[in-house]
ROGU-87295 format. One record per atom (N, C-alpha, C): x, y, z; atom name; residue number from 1. Coordinates in steps of 0.05 Angstrom, whole numbers, plus 5000, padded with zeros to 4 digits. Layout:
((X,Y,Z),CA,NUM);
...
END
This chain:
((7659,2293,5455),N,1);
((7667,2277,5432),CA,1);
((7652,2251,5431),C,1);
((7649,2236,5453),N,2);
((7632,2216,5456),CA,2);
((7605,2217,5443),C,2);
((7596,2235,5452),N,3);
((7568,2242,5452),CA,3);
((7570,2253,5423),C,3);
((7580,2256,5414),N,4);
((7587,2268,5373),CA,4);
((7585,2237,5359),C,4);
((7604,2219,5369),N,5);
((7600,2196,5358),CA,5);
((7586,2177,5360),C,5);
((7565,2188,5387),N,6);
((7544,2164,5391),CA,6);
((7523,2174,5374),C,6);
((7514,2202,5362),N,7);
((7501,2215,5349),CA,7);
((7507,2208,5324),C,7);
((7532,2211,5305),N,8);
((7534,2200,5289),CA,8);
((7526,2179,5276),C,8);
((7531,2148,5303),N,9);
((7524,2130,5298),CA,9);
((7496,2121,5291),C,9);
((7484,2138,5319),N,10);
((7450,2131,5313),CA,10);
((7441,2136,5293),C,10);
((7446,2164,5289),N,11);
((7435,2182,5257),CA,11);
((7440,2159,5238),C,11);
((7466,2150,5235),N,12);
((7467,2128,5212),CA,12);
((7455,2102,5215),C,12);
((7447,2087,5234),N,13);
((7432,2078,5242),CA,13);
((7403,2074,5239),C,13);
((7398,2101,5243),N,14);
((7365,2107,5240),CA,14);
((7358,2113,5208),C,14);
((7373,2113,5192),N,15);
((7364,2120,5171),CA,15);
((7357,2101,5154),C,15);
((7336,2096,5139),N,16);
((7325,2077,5131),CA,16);
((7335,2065,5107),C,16);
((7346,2079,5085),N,17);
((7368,2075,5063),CA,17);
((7381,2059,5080),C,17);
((7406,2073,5091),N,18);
((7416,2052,5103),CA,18);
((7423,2035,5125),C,18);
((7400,2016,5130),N,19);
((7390,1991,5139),CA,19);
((7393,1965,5118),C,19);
((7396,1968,5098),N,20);
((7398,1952,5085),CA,20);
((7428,1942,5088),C,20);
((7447,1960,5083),N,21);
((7477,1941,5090),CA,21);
((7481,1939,5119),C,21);
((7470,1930,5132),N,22);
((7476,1923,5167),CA,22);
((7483,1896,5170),C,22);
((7497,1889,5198),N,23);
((7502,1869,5202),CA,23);
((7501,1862,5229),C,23);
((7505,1838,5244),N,24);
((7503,1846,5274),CA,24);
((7514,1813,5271),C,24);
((7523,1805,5302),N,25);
((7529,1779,5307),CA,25);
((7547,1778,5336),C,25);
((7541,1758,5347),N,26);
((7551,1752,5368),CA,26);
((7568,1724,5366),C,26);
((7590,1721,5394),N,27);
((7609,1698,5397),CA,27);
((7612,1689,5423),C,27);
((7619,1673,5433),N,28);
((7626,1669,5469),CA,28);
((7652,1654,5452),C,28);
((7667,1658,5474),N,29);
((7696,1646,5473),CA,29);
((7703,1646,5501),C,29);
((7730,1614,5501),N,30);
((7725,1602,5526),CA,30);
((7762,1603,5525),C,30);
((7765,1628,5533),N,31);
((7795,1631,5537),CA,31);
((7812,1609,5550),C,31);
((7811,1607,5579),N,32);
((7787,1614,5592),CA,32);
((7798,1643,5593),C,32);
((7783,1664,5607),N,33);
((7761,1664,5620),CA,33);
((7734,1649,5596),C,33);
((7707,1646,5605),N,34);
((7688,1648,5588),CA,34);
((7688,1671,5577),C,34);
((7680,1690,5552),N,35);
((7665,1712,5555),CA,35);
((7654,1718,5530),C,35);
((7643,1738,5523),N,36);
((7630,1743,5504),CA,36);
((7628,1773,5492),C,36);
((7629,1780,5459),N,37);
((7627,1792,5448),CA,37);
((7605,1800,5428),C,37);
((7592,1813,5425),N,38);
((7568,1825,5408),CA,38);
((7567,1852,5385),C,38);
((7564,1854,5373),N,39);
((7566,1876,5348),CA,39);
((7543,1881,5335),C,39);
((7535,1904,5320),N,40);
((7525,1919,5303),CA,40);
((7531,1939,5286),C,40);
((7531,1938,5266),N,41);
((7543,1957,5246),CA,41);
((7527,1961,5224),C,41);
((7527,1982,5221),N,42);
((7515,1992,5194),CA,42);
((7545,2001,5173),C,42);
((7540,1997,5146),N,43);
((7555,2005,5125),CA,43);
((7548,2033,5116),C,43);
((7555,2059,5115),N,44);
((7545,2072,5111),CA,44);
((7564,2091,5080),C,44);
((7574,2077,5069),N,45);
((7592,2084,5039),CA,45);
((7606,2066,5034),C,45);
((7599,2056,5014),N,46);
((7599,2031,4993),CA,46);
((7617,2036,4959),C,46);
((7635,2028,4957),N,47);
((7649,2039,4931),CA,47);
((7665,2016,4919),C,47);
((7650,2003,4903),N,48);
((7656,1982,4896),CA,48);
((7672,1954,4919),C,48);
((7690,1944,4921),N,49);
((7700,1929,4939),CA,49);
((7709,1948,4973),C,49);
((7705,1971,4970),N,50);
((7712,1985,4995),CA,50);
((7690,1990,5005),C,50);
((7685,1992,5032),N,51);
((7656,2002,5042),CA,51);
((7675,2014,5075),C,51);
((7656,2034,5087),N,52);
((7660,2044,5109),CA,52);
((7629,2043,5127),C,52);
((7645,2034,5153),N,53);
((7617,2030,5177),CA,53);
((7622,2040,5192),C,53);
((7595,2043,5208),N,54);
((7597,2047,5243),CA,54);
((7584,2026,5250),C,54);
((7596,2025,5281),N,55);
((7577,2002,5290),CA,55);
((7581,2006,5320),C,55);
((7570,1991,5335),N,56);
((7566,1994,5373),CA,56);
((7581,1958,5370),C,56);
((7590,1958,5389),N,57);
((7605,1933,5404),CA,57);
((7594,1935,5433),C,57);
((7590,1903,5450),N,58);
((7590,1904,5473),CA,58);
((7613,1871,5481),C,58);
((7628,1883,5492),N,59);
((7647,1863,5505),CA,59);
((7647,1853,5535),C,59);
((7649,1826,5548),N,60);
((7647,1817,5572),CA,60);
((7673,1822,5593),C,60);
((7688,1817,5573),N,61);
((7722,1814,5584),CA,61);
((7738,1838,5571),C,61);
((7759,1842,5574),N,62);
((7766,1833,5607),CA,62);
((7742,1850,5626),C,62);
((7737,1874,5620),N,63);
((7705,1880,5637),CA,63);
((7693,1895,5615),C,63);
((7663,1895,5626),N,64);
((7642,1897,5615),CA,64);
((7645,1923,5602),C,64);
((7649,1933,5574),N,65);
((7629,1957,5563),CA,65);
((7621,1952,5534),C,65);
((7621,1973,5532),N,66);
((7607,1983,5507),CA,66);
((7618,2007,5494),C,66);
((7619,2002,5461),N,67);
((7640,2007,5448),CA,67);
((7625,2032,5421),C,67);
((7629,2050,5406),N,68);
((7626,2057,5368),CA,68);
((7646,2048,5367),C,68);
((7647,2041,5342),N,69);
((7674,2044,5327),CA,69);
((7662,2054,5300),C,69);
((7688,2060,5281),N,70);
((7691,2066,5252),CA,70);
((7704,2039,5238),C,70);
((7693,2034,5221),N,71);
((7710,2009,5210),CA,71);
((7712,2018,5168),C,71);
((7738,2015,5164),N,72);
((7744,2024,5129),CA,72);
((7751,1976,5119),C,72);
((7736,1981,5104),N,73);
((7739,1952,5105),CA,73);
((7740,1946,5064),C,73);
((7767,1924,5057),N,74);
((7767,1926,5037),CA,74);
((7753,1897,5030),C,74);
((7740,1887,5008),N,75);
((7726,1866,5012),CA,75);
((7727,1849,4985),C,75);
((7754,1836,4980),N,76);
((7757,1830,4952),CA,76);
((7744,1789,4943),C,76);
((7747,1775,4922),N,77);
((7738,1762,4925),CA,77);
((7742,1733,4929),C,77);
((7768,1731,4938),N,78);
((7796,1701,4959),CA,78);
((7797,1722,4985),C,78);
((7792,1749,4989),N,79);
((7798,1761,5009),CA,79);
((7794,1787,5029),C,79);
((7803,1792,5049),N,80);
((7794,1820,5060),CA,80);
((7812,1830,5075),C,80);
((7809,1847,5083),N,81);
((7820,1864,5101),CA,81);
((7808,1882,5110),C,81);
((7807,1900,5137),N,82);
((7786,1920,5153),CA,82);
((7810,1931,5176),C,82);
((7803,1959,5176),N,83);
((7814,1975,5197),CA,83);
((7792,1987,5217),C,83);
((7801,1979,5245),N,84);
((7777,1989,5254),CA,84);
((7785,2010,5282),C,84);
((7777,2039,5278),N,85);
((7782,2053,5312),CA,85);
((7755,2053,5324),C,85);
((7758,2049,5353),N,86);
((7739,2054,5375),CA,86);
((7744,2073,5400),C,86);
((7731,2070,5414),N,87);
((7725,2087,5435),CA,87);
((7703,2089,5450),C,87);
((7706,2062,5479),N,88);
((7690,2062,5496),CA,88);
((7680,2072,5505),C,88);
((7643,2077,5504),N,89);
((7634,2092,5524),CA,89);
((7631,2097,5549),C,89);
((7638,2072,5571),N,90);
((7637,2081,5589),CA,90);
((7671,2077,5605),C,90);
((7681,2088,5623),N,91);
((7703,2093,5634),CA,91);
((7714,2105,5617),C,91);
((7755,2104,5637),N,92);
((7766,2122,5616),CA,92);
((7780,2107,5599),C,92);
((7773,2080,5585),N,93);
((7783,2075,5577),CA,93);
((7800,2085,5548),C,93);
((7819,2081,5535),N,94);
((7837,2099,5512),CA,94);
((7826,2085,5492),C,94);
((7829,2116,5469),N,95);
((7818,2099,5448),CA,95);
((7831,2066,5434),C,95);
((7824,2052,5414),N,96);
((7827,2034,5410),CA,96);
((7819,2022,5376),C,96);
((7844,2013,5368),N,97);
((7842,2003,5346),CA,97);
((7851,1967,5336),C,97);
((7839,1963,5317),N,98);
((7847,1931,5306),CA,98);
((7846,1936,5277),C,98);
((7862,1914,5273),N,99);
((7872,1905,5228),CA,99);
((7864,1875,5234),C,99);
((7841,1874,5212),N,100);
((7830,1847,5207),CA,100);
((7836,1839,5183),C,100);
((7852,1825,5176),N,101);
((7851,1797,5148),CA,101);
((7843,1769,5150),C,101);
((7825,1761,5133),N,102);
((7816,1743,5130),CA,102);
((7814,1733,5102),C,102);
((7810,1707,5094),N,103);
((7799,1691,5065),CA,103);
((7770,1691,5062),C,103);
((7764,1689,5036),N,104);
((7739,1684,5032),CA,104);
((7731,1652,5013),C,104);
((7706,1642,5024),N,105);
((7710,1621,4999),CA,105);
((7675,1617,4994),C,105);
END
């Protein structure tokens, strides 16, 4: 299953259409601990204010991996909201989900 969604991802990834809605960005945050977080995502279906991605994550804390996820993200224009599941690639760790709202200005 791993290996389905890391395929997925690349494939969407690699495709040259869509490269254009991508995004990527990194953060350090000083809990403490220090640590740090990194992303990439491509948008791969776009429907007016709704769009759906994939993307790779790499996180420091609490230990080190690396992440796909799916993200359904609504993107209006005072605001947003995004659902996002994952599933680390390395260990066993369980899958994993987050709900993001935010403002826009």
């Amino acid at each position: 299953m791993r290996l389905a969604i890391l395929g997925l991802t690349l494939t969407a990834l690699a495709c040259g259409s869509a490269l254009a809605g991508g995004r990527a960005a990194c953060r350090v945050v000083y809990g403490p601990p220090l640590w740090a977080v990194c992303y990439a995502e491509e948008v791969v279906w776009s429907q007016g204010p709704l769009e759906v991605a994939l993307g790779a994550e790499w996180r420091s804390w609490p230990e080190p991996q690396v992440g796909l996820y799916s993200l359904v993200g609504l993107y209006l224009e005072g605001w947003w909201a995004s659902l996002e599941v994952a599933r680390p690639l390395l260990g066993p760790s369980p899958w994993g989900w987050a709900i993001g709202v935010g403002t826009r200005w």
